[in-house]
Biopython code that builds the backbone (N, CA, C, O; Angstrom):
import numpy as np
from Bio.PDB.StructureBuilder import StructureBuilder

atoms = [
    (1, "UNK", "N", (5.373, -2.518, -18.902)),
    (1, "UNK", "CA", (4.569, -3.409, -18.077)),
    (1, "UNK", "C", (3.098, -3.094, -18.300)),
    (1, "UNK", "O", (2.868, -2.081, -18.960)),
    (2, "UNK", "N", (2.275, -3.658, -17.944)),
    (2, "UNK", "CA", (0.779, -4.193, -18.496)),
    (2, "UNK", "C", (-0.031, -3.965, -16.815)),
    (2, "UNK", "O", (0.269, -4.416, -15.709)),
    (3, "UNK", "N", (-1.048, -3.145, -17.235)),
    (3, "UNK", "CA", (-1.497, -3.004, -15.911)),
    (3, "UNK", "C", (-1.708, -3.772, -14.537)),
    (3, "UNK", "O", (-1.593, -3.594, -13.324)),
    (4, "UNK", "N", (-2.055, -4.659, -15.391)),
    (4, "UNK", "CA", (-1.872, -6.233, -14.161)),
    (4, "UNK", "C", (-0.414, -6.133, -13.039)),
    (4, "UNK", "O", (-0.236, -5.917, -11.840)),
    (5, "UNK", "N", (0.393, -6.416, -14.184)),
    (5, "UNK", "CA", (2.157, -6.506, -13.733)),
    (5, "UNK", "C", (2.281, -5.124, -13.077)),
    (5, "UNK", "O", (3.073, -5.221, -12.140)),
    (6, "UNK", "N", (1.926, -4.187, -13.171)),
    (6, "UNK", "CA", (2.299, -3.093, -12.511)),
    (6, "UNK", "C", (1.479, -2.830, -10.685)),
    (6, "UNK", "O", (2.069, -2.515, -9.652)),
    (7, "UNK", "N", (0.304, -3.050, -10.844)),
    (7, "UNK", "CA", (-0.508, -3.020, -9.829)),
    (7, "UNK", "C", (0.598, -4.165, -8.986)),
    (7, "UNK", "O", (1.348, -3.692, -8.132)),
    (8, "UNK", "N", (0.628, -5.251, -9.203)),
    (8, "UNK", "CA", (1.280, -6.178, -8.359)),
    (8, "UNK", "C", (2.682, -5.761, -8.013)),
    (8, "UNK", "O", (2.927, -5.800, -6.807)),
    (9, "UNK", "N", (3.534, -5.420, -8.704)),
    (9, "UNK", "CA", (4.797, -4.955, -8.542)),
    (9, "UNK", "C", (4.693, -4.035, -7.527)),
    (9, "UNK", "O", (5.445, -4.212, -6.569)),
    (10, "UNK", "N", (3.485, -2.518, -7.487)),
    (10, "UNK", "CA", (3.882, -1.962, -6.536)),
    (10, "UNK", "C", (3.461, -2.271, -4.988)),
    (10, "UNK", "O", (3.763, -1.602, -4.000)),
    (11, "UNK", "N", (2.676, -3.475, -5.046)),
    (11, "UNK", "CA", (2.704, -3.908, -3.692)),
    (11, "UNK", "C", (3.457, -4.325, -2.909)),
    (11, "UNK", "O", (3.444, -4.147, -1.691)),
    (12, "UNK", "N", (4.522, -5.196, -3.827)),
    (12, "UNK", "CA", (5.464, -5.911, -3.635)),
    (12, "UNK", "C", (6.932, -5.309, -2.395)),
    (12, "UNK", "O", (7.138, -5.977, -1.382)),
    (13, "UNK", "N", (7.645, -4.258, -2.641)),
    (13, "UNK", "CA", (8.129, -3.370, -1.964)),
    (13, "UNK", "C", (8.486, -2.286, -2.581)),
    (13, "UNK", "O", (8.719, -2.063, -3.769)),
    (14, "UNK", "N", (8.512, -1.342, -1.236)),
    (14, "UNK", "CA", (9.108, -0.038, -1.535)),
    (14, "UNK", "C", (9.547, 0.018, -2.875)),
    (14, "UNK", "O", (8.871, 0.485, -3.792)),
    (15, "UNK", "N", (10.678, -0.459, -2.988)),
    (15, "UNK", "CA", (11.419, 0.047, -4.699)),
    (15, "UNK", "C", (10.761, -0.358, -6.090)),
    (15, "UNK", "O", (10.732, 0.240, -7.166)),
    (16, "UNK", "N", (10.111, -1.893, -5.587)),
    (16, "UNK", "CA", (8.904, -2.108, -6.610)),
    (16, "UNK", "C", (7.753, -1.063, -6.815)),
    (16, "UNK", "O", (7.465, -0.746, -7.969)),
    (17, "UNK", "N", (7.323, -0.712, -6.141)),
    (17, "UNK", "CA", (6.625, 0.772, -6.488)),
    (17, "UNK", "C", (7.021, 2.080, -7.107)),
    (17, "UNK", "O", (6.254, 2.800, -7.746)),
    (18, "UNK", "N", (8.084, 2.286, -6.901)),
    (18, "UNK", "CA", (8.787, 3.224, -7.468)),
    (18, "UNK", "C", (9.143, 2.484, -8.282)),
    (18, "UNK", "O", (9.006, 3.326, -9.170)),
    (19, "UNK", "N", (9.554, 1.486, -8.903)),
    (19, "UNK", "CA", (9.911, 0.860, -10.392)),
    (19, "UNK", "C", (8.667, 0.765, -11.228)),
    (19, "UNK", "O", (8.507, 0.879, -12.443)),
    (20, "UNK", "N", (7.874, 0.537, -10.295)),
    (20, "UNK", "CA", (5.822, 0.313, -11.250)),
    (20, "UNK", "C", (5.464, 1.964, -11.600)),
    (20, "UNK", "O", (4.836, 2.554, -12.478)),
    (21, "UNK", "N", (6.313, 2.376, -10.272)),
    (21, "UNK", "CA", (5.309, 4.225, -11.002)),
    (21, "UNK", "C", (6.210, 5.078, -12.024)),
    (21, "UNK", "O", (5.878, 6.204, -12.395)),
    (22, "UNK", "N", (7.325, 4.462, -12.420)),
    (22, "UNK", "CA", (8.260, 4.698, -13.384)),
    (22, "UNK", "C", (7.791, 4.166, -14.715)),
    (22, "UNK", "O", (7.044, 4.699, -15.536)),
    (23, "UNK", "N", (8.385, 3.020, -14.742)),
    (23, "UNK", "CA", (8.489, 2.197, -15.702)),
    (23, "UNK", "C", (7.059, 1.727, -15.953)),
    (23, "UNK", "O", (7.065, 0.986, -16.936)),
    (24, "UNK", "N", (5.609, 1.900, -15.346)),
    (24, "UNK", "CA", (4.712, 1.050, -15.535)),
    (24, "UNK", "C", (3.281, 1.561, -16.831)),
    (24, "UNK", "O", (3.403, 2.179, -17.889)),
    (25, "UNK", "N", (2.465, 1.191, -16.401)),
    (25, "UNK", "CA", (1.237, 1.970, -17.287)),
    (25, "UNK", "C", (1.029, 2.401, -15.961)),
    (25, "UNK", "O", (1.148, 1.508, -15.123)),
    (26, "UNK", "N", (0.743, 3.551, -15.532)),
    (26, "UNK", "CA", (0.595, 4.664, -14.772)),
    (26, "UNK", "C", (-1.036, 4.863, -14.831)),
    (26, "UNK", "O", (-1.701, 4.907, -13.796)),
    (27, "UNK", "N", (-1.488, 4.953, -15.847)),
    (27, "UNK", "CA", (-2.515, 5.325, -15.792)),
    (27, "UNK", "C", (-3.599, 4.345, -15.760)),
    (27, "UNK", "O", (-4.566, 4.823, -15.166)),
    (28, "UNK", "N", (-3.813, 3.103, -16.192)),
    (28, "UNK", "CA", (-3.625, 2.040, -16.314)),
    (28, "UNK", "C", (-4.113, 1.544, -15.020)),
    (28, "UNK", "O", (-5.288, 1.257, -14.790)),
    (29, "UNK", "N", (-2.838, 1.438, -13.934)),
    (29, "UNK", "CA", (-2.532, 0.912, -12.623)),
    (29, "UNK", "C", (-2.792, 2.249, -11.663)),
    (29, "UNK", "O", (-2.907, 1.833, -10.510)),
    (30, "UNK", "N", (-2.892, 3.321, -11.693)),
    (30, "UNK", "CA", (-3.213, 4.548, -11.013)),
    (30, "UNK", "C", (-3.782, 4.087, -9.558)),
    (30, "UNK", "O", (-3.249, 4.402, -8.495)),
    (31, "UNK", "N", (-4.886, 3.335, -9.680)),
    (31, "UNK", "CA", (-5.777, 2.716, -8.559)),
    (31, "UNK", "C", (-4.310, 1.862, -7.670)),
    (31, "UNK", "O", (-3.723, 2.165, -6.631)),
    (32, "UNK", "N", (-4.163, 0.993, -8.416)),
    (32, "UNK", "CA", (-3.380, 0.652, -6.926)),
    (32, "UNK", "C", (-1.894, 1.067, -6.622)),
    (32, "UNK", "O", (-1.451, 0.844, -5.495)),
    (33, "UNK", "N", (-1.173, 1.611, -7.496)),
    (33, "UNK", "CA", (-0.283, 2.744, -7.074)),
    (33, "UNK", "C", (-0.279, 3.760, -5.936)),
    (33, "UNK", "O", (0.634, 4.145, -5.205)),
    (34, "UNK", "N", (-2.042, 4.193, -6.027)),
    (34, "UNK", "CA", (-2.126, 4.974, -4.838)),
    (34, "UNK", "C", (-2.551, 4.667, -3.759)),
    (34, "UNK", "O", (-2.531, 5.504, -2.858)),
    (35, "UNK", "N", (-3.114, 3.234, -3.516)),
    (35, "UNK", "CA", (-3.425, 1.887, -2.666)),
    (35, "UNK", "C", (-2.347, 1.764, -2.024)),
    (35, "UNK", "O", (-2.083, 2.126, -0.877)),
    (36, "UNK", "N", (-1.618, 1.159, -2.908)),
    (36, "UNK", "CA", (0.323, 0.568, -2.115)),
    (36, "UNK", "C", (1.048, 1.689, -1.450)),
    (36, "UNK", "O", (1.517, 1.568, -0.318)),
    (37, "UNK", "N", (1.190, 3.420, -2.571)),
    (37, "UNK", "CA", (1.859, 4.255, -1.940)),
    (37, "UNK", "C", (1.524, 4.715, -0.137)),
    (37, "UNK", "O", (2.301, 5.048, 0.758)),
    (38, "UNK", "N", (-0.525, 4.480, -0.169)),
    (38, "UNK", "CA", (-0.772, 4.680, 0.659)),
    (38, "UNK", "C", (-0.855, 3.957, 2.256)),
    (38, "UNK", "O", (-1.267, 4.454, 3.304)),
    (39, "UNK", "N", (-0.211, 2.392, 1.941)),
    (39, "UNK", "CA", (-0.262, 1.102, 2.834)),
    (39, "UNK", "C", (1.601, 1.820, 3.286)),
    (39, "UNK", "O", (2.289, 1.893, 4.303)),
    (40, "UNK", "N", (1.697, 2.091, 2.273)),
    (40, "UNK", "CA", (3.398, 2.366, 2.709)),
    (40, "UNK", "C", (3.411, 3.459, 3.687)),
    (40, "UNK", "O", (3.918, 3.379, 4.806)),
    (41, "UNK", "N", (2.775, 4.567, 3.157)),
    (41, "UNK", "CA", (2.216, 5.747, 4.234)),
    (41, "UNK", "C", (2.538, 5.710, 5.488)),
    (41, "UNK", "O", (3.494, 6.000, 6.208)),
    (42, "UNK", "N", (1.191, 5.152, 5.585)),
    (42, "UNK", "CA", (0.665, 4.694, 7.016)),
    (42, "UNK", "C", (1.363, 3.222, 7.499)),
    (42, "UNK", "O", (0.686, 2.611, 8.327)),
    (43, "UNK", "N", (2.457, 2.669, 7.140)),
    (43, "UNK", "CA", (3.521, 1.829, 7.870)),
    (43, "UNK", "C", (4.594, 2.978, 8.279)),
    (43, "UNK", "O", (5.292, 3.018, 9.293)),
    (44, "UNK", "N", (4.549, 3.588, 7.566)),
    (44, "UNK", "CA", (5.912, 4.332, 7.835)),
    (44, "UNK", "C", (5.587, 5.304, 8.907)),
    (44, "UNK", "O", (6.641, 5.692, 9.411)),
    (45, "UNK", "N", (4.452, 5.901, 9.507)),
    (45, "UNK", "CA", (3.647, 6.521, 10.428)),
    (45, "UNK", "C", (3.286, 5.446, 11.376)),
    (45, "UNK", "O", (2.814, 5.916, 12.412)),
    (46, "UNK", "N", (3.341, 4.402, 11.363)),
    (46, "UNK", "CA", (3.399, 3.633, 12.663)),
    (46, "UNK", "C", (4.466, 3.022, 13.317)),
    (46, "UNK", "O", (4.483, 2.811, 14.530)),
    (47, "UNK", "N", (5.799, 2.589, 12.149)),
    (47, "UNK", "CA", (6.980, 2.767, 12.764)),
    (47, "UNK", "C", (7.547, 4.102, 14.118)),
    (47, "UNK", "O", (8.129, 4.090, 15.203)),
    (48, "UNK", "N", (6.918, 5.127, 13.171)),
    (48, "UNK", "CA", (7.658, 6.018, 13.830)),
    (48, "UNK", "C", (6.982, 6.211, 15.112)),
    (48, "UNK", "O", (7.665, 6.792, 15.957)),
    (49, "UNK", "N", (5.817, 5.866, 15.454)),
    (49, "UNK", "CA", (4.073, 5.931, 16.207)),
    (49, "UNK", "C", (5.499, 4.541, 17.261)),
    (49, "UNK", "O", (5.448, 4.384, 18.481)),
    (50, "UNK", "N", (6.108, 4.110, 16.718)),
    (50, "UNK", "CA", (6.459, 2.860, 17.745)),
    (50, "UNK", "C", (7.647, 3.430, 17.835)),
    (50, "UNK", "O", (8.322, 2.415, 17.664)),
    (51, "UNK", "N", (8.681, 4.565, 18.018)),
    (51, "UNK", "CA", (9.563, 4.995, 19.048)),
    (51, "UNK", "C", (8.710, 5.020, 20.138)),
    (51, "UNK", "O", (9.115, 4.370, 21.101)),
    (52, "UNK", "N", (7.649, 5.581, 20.266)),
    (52, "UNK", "CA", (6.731, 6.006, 21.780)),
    (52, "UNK", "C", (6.994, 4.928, 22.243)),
    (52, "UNK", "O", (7.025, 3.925, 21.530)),
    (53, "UNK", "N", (7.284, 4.895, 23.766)),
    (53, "UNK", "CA", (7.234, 3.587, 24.975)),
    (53, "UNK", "C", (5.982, 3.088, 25.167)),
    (53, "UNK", "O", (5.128, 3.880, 25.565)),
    (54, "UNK", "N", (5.655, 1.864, 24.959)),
    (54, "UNK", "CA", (4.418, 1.329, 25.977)),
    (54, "UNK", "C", (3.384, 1.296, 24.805)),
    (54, "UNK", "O", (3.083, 0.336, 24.095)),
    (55, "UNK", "N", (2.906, 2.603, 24.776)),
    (55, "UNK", "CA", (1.762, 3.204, 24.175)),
    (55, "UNK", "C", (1.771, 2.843, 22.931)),
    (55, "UNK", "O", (1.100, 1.898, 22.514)),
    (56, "UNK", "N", (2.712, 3.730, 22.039)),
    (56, "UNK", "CA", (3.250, 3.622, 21.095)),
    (56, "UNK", "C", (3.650, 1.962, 20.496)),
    (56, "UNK", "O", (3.714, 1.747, 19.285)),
    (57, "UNK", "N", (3.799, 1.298, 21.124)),
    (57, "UNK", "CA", (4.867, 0.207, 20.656)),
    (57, "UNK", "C", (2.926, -1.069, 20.825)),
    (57, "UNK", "O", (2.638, -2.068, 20.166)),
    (58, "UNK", "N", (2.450, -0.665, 21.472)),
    (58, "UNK", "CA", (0.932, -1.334, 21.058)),
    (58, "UNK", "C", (0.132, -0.820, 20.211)),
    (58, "UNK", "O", (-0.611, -1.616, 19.635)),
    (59, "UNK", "N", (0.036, 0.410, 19.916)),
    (59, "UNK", "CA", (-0.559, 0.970, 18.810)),
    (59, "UNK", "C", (-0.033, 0.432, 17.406)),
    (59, "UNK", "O", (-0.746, -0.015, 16.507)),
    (60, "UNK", "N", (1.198, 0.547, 17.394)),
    (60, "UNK", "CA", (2.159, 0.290, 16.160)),
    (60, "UNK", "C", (2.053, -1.419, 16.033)),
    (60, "UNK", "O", (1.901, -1.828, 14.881)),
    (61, "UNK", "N", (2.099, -2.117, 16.768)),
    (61, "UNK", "CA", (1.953, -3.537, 16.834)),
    (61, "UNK", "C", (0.481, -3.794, 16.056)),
    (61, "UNK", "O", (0.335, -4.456, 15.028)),
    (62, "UNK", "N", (-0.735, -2.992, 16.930)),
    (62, "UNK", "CA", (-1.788, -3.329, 16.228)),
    (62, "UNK", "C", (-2.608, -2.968, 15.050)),
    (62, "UNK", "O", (-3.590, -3.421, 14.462)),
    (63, "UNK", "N", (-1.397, -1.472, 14.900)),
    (63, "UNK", "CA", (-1.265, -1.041, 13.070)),
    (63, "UNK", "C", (-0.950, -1.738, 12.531)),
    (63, "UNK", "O", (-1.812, -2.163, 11.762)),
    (64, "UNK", "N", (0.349, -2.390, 12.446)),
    (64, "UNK", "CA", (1.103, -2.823, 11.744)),
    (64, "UNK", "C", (-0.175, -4.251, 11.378)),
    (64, "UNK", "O", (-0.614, -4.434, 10.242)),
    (65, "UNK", "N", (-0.421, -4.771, 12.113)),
    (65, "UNK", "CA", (-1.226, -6.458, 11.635)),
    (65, "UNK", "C", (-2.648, -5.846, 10.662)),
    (65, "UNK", "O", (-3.332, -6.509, 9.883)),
    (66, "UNK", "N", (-2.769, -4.646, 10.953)),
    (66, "UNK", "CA", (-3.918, -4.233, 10.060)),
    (66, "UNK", "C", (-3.544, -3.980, 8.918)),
    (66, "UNK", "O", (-3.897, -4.415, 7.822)),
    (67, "UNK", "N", (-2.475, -2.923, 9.368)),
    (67, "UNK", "CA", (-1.802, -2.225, 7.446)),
    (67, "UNK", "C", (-1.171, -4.260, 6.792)),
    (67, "UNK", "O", (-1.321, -4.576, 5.611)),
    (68, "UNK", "N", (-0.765, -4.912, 7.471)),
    (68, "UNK", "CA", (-0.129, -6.063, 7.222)),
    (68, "UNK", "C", (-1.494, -6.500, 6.044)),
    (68, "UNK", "O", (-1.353, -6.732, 4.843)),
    (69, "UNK", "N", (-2.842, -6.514, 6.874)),
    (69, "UNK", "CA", (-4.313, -7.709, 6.190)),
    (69, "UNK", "C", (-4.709, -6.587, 4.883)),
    (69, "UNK", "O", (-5.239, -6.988, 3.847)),
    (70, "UNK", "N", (-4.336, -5.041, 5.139)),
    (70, "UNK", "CA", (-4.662, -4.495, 4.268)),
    (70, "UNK", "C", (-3.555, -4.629, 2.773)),
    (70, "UNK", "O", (-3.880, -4.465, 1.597)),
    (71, "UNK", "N", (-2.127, -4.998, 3.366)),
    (71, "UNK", "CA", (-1.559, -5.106, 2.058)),
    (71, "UNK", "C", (-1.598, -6.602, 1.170)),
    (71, "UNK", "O", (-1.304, -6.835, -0.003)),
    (72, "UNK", "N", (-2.011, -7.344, 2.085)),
    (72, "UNK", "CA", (-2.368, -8.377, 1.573)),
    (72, "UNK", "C", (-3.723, -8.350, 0.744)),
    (72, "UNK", "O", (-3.696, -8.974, -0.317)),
    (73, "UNK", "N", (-4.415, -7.975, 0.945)),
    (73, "UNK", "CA", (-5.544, -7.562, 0.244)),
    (73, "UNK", "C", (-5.582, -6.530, -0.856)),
    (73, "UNK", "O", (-6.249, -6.774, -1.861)),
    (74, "UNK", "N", (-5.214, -5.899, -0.794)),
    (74, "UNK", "CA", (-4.124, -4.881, -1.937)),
    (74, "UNK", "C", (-3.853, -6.089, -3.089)),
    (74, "UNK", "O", (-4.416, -6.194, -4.178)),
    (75, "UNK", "N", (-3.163, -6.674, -2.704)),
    (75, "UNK", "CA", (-1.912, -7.752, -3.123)),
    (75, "UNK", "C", (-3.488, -8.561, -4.316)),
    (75, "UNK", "O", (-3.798, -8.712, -5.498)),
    (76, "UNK", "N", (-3.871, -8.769, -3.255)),
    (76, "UNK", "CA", (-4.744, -9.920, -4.106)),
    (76, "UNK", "C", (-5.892, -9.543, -5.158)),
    (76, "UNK", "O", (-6.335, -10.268, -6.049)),
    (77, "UNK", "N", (-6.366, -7.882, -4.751)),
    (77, "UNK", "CA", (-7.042, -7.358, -5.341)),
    (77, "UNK", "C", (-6.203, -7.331, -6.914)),
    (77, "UNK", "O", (-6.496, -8.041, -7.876)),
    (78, "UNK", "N", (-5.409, -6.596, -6.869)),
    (78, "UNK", "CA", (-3.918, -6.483, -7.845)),
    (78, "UNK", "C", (-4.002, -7.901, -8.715)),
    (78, "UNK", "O", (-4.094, -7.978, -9.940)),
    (79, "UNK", "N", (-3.953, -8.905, -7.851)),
    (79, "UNK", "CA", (-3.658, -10.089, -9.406)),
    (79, "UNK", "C", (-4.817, -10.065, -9.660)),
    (79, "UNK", "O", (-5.034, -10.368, -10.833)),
    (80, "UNK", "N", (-5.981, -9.762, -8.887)),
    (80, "UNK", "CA", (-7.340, -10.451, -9.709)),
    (80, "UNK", "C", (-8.065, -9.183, -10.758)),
    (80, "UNK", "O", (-9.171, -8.956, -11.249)),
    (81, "UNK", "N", (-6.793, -8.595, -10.745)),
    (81, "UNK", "CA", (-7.449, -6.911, -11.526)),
    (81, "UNK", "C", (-8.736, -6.605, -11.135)),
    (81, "UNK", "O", (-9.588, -6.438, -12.007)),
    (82, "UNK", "N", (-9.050, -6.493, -9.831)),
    (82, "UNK", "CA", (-10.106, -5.477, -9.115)),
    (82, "UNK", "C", (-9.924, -4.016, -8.755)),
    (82, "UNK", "O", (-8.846, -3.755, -8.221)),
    (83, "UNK", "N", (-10.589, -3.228, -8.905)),
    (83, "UNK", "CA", (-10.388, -1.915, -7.940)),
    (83, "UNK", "C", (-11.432, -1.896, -6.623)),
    (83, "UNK", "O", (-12.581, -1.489, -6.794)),
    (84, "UNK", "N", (-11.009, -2.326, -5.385)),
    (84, "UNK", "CA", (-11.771, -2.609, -4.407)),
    (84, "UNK", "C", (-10.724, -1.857, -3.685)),
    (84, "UNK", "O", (-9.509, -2.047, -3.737)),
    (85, "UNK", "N", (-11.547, -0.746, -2.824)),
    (85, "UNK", "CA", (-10.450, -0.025, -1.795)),
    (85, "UNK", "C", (-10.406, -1.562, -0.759)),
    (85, "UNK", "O", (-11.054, -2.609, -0.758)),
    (86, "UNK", "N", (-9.017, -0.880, 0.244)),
    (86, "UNK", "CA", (-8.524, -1.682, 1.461)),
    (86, "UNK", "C", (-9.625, -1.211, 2.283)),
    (86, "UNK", "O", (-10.268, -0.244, 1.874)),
    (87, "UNK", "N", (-9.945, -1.784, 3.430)),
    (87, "UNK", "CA", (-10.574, -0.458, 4.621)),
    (87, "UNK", "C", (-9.712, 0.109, 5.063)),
    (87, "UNK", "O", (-8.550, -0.282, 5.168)),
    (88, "UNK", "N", (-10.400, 1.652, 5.558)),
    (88, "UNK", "CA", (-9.885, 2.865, 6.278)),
    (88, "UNK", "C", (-9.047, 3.409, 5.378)),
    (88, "UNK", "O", (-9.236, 4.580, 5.051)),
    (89, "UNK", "N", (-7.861, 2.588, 4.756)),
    (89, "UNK", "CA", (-6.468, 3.205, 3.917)),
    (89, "UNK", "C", (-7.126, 3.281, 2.982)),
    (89, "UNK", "O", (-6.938, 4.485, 2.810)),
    (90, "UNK", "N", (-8.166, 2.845, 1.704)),
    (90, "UNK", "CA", (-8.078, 3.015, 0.946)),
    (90, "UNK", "C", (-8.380, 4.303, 0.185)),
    (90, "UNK", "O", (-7.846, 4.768, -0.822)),
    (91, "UNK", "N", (-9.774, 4.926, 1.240)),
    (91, "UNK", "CA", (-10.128, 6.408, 1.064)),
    (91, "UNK", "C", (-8.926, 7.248, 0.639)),
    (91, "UNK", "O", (-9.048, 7.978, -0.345)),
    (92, "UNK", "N", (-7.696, 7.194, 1.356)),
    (92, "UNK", "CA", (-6.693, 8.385, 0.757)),
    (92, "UNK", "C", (-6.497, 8.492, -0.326)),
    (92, "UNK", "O", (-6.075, 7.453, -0.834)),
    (93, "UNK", "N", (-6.595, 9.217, -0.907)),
    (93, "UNK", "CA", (-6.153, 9.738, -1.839)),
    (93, "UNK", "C", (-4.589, 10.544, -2.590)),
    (93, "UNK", "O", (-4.753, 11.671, -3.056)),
    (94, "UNK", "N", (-3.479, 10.058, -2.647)),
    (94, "UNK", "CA", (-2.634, 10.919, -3.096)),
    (94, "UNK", "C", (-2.662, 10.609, -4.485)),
    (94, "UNK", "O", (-3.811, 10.809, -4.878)),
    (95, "UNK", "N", (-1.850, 10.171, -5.513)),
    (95, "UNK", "CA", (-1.818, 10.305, -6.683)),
    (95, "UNK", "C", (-3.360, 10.536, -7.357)),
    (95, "UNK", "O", (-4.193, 9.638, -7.234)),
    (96, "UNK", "N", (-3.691, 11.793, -8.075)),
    (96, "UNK", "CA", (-4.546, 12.026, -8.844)),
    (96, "UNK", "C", (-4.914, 12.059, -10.392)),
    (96, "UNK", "O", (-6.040, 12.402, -10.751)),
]
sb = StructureBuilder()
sb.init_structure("model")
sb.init_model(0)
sb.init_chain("A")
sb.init_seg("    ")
for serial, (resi, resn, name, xyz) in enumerate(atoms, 1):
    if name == "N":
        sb.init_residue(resn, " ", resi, " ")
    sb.init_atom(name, np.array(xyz, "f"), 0.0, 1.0, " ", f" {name:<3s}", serial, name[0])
structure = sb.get_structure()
């Protein structure tokens, strides 16, 4: 896959990311590999942020519509082959 196709794939879902950071140009797509891994992150930290009663379950509601505008933006950055962080998520850093 061709950096383009890979950046988009791993936005796409969970296993598409792990198929893009396998099979993809890695180095290539690096930027949004660690974009998507990191939108996934921080969903998966607000799921769990929404067992909490009350509290929890509004926090996670109003994560979730953010991480939601941030993966969409991800998404679009990806076809238009930009490297433009998301806000807040994009600073992280894992894959180096």
């Amino acid at each position: 896959m061709d950096k383009k196709a890979t950046g988009i794939i791993a936005y796409i879902t969970l296993v598409g990311l792990i198929i893009a950071f396998c099979a993809g140009d890695k180095e290539g797509a690096k930027f949004h590999l660690n974009q998507a891994l990191a939108i996934w992150i921080v969903n998966l930290a607000l799921t769990v942020l929404g067992w909490i009663p009350v509290i929890g379950w509004i926090l996670s509601l109003v994560g979730g519509i953010f991480v939601f505008v941030c993966w969409v933006m991800g998404l679009v950055y990806a076809i238009k082959e930009e490297e433009k962080e998301v806000p807040l998520i994009g600073k992280i850093q894992i894959l180096k």
